[in-house]
C-alpha positions as CSV (number, residue, x, y, z in Angstrom):
1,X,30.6,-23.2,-12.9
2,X,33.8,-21.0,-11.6
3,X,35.7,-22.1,-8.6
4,X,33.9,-19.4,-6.4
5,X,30.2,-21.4,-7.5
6,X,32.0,-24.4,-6.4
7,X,33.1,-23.4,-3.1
8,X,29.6,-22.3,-2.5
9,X,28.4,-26.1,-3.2
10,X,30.8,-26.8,-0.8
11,X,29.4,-24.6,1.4
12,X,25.5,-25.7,1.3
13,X,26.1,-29.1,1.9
14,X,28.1,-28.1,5.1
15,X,25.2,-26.0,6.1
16,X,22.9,-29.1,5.3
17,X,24.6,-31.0,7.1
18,X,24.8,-29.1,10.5
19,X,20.9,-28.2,10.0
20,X,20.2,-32.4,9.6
21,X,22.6,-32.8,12.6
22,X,20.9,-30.4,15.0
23,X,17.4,-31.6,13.9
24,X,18.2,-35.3,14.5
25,X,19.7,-33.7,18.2
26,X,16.5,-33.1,19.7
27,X,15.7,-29.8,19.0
28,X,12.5,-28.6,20.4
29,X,10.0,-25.4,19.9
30,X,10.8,-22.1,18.1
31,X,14.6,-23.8,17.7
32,X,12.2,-26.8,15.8
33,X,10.6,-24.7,13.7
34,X,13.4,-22.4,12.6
35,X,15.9,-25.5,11.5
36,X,13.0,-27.0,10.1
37,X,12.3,-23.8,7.7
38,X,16.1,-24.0,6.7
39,X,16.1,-27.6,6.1
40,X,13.2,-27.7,4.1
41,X,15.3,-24.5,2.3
42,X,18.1,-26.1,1.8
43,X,17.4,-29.8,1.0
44,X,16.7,-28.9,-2.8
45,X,20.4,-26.9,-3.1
46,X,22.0,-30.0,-1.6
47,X,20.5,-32.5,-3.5
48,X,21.5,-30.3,-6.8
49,X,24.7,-29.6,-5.2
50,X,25.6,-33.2,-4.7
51,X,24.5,-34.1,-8.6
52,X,26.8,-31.4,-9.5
53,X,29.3,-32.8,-8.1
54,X,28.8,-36.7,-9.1
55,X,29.0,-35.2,-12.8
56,X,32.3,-33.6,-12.2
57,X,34.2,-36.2,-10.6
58,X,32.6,-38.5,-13.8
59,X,34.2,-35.8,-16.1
60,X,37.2,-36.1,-14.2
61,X,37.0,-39.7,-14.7
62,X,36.2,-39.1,-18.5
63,X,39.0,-36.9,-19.0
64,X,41.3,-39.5,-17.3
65,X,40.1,-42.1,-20.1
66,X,40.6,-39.8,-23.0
67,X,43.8,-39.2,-22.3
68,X,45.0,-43.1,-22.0
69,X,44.4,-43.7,-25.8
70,X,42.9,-47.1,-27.0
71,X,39.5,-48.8,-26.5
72,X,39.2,-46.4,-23.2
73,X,39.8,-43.1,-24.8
74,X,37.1,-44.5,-27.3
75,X,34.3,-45.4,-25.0
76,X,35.0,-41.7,-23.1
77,X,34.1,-40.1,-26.4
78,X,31.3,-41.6,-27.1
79,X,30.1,-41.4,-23.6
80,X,31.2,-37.5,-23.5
81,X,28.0,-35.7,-25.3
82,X,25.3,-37.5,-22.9
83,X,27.3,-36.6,-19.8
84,X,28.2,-32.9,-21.2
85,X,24.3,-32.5,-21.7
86,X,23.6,-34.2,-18.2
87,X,26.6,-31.6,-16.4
88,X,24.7,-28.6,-18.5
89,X,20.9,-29.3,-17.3
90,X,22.6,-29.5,-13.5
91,X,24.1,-26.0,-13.7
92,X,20.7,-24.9,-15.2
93,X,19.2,-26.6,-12.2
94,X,21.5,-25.3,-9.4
95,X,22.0,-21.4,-11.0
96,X,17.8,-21.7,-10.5
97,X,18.3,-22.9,-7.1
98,X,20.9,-20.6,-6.4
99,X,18.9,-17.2,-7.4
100,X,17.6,-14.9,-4.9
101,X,14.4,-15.9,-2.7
102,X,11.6,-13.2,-2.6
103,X,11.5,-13.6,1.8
104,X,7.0,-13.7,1.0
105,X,7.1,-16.6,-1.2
106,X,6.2,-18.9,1.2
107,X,3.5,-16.7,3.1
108,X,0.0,-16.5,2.3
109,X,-2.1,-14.4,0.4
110,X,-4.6,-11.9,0.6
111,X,-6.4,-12.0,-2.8
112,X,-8.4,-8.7,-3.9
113,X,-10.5,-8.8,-7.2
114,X,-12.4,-5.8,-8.4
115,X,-14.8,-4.7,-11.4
116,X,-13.2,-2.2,-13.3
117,X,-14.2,-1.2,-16.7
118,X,-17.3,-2.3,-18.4
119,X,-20.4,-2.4,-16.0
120,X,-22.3,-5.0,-14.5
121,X,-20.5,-7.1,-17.5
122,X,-16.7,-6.2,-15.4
123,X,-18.3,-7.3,-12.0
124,X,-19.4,-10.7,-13.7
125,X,-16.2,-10.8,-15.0
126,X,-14.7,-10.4,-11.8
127,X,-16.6,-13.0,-10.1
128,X,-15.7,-15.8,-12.8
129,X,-11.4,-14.5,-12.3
130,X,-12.6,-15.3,-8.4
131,X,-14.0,-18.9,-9.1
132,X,-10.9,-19.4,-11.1
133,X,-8.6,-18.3,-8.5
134,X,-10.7,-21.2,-6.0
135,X,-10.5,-23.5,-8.4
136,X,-6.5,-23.2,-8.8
137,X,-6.5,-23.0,-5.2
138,X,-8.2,-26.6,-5.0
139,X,-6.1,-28.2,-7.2
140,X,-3.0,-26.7,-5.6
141,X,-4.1,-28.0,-2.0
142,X,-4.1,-24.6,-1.1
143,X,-7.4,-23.8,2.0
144,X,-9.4,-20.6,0.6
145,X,-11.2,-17.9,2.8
146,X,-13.7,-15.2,2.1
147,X,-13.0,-12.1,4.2
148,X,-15.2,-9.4,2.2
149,X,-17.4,-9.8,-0.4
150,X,-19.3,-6.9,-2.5
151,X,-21.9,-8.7,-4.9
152,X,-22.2,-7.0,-8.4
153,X,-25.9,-5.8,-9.1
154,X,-26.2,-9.0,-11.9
155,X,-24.3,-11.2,-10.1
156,X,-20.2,-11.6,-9.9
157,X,-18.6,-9.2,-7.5
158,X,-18.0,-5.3,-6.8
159,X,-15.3,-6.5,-4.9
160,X,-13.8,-9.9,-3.0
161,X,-11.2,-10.4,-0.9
162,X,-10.7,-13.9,0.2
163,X,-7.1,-15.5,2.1
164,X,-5.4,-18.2,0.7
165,X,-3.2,-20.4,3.1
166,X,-1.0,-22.8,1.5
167,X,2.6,-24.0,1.0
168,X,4.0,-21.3,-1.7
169,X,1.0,-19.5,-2.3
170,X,2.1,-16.2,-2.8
171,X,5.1,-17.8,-5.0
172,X,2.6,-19.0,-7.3
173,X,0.0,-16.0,-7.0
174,X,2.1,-12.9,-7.2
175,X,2.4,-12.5,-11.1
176,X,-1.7,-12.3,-11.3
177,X,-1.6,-9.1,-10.1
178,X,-2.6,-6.6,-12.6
179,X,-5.4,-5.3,-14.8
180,X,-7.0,-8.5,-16.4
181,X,-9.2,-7.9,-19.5
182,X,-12.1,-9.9,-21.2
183,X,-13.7,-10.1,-24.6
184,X,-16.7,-11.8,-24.9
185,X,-20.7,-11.9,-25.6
186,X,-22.5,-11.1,-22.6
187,X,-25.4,-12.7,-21.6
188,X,-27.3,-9.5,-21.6
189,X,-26.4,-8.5,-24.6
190,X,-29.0,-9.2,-27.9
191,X,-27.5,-8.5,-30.8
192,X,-23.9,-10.4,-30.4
193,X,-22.4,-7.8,-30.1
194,X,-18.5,-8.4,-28.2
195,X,-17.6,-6.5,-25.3
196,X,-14.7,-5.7,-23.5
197,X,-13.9,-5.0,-20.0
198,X,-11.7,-5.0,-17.0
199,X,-11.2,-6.2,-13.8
200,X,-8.3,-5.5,-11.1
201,X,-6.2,-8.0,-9.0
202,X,-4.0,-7.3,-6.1
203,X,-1.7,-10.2,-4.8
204,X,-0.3,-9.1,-1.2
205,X,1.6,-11.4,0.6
206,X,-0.4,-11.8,4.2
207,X,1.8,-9.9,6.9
208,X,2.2,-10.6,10.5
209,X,2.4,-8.4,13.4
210,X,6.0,-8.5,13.1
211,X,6.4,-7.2,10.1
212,X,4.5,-4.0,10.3
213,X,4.3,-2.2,13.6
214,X,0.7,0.0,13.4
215,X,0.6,2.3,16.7
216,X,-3.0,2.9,18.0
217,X,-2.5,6.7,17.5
218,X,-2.3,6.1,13.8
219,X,-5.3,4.6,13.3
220,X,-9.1,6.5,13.0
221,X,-11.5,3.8,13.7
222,X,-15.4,4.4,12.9
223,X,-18.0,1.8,13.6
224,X,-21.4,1.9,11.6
225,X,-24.3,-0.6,10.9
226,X,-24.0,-3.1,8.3
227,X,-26.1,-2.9,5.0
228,X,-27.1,-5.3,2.5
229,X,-28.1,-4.3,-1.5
230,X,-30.1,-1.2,-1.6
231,X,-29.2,-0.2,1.6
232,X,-31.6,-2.0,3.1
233,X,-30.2,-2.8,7.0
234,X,-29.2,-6.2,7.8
235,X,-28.0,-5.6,11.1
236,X,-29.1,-3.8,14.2
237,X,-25.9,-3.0,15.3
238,X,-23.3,-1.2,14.6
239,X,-20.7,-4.1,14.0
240,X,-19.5,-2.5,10.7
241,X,-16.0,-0.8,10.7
242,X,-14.1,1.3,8.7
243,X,-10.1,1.5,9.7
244,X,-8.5,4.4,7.8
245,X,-4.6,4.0,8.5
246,X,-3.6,7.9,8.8
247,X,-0.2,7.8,7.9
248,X,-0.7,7.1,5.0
249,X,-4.6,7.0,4.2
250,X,-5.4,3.4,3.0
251,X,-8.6,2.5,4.3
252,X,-10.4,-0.7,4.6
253,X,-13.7,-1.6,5.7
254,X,-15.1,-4.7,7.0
255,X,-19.3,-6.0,7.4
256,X,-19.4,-9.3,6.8
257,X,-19.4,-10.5,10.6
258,X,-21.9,-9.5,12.4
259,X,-19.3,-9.4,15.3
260,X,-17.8,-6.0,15.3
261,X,-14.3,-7.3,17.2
262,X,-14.2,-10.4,14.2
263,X,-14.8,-7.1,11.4
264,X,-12.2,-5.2,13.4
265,X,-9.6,-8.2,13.2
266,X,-10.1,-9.0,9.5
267,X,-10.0,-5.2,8.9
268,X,-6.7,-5.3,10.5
269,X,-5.2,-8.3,8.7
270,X,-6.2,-7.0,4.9
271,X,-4.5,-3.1,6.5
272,X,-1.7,-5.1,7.6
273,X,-1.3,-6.8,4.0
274,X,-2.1,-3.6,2.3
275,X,0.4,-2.1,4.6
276,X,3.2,-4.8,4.0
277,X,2.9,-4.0,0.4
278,X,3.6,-0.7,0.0
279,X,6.7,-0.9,2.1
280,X,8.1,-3.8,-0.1
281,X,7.2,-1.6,-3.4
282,X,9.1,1.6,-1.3
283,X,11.8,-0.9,-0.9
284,X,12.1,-2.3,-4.4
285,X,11.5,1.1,-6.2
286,X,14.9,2.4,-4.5
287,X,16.4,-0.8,-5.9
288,X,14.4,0.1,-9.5
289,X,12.5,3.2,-10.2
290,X,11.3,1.6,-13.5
291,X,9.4,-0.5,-11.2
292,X,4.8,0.0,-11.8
293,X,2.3,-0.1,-9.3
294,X,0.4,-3.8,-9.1
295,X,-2.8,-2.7,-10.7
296,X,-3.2,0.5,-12.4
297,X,-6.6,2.0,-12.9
298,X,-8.5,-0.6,-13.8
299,X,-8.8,1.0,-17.3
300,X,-9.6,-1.4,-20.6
301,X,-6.1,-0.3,-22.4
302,X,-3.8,-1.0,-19.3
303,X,-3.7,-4.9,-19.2
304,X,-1.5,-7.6,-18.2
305,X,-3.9,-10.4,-20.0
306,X,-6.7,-10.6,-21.9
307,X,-9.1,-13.3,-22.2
308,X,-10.8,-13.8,-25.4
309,X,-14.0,-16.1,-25.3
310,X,-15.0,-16.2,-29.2
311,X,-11.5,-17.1,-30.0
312,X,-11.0,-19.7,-26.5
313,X,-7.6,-17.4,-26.3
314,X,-5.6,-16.2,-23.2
315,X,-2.9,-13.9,-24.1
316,X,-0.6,-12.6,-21.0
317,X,0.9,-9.5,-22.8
318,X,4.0,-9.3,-20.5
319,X,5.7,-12.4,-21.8
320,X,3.8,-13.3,-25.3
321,X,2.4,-16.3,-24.1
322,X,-0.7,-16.5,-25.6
323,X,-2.9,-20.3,-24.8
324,X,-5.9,-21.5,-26.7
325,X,-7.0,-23.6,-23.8
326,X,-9.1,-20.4,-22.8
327,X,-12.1,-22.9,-20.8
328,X,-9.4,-25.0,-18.9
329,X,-7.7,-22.3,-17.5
330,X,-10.8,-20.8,-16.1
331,X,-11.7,-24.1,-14.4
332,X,-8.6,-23.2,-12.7
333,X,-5.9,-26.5,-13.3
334,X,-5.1,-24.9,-16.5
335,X,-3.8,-21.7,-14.6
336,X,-0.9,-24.2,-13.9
337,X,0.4,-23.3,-17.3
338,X,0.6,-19.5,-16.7
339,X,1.8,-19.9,-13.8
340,X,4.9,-21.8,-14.5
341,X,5.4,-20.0,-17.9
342,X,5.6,-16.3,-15.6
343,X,7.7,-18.4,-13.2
344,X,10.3,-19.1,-15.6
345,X,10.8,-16.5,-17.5
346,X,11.0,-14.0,-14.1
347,X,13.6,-16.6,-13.6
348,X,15.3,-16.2,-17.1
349,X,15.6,-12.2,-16.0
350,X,16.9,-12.7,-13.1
351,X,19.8,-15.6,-14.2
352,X,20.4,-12.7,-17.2
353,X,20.8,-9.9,-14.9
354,X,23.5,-12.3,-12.6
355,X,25.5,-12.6,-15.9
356,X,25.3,-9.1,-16.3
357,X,26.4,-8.1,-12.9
358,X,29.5,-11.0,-13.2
């Protein structure tokens, strides 16, 4: 690592150390819970910067030997390739540490899944991406709840959107957005024939008030009475609403309560989200105009990942991974493996595109 990386060792472990130091003072409320945030930040980088440096000051001490001749210089060399490969697995550790933070890793998630392609076959589909996605959710710790659900005529779903809360979650999540395709029997069908079809998936990390300012006058509200399949009224109110931001004409609608303030208020979190979103892809498309929208069209040929049932394969086109662990991954634990294979290489680009810039 050059001198610069170095000083900036130096200069996380100072910043540890004044974060430990005010925590242990006393602090108290928002002060609490901001220099707990950077703590819990920076513990990792100063536990990586302190190996780093234990390796150095050992090849100091290696050098030192080497260069006294004898039984000394001797036992440096041998000793030399296991502490060369220990030094090099540090860096690794520490460049990782030291990349840039996506500021909504940590946040929450709003998780939308959709039929797209392919029928009542796509909404079955989408329903069995859902359970997966609650499944992986379990295992991770991770609390899930429903906020809209649109049943698909033969089960499965038209649509879900469900929140996630958990440590991370939108860390872990945000690669899964994008058209996901499946190739398999359906039940339905008599002659075994294989079909294939689509289904969407938006990954939004969950926004506060904060972060996006709606003004009243922006917003068209309409309230109407809820319906269940066939149209068939389930409510004798009109507790349904339908928020269509103005601005710029994203528009989400809410039933599922039959309180019209609770649809209103989970209306507003998935706008919020929605709203979030698009202002972090304005923001990164100035940054990169090669940059594509999270989920396309919803169309068979525009895929991120395709899972093949007859085969038991998952392919993830974006990175050539392709798994033939097809059933554990949809019991959800076996996500884990996409998940950290999409983690690290996005982490291989972005340690390339540091070298580049150096």
């Amino acid at each position: 690592m050059s001198a610069i990386q170095i000083q900036k060792l130096d200069r996380i472990l100072e910043r540890f150390a004044t974060v430990e130091n005010a925590l242990s003072s006393g602090a108290t409320g928002e002060v609490f819970v901001k220099l707990s945030k950077d703590y819990a930040e920076l513990e990792p980088m100063a536990k990586g910067a302190r190996n780093l440096k234990a390796v150095y000051i050992e090849r100091d001490g290696l050098a030192e030997m080497l260069t006294a001749g004898g039984e000394l210089a001797q036992m440096a060399e041998a000793e030399k390739p296991a502490l060369e490969e220990r030094i090099a697995a540090f860096e690794q550790d520490m460049r990782i540490l030291l990349l840039p933070k996506d500021s909504a890793d940590e946040r929450n998630v709003i998780l939308e899944v959709r039929a797209g392609t392919g029928g009542d076959e796509a909404a079955i589909f989408a329903g069995d991406l859902f359970r997966m996605y609650q499944r992986y959710a379990a295992f991770r710790g991770w609390k899930i709840e429903i906020i809209s659900a649109s049943d698909g005529e033969h089960g499965g779903y038209k649509e879900i959107i469900a929140n996630i809360f958990g440590s991370g979650a939108y860390a872990n999540l945000k690669f899964e957005s994008g058209v996901h395709r499946v190739q398999r029997v359906p039940a339905t069908e008599t002659q075994g024939r294989i079909h294939t079809s689509a289904a969407t998936v938006a990954v939004l990390p969950e926004a506060e008030e904060v972060d996006i300012k709606i003004e009243d006058k922006d917003l068209r509200i309409d309230v109407f009475r809820s319906s269940g399949p066939g149209g068939q009224s389930v409510n004798t109110t009109d507790s349904a609403v339908r928020i269509t931001h103005i601005p710029t004409g994203v528009v989400v609608s809410q039933q599922d309560e039959k309180s019209q303030i609770k649809n209103k208020a989970k209306a507003m979190k998935v706008l919020r989200a929605r709203l979030f979103e698009r202002e972090r892809e304005r923001i990164d498309s100035e940054r990169s105009a090669a940059r594509k929208g999270q989920v396309g069209s919803g169309d068979r040929s525009e895929r991120i990942r395709t899972y093949n049932f007859p085969q038991g394969r998952l392919t993830d086109h974006r990175i050539n991974l392709t798994l033939y662990k097809l059933p554990e991954i949809v019991e959800g634990p076996g996500l884990e493996d996409v998940v950290r294979a999409l983690i690290t290489e996005h982490q291989a680009n972005l340690l390339a595109q540091m070298n580049d810039d150096v």
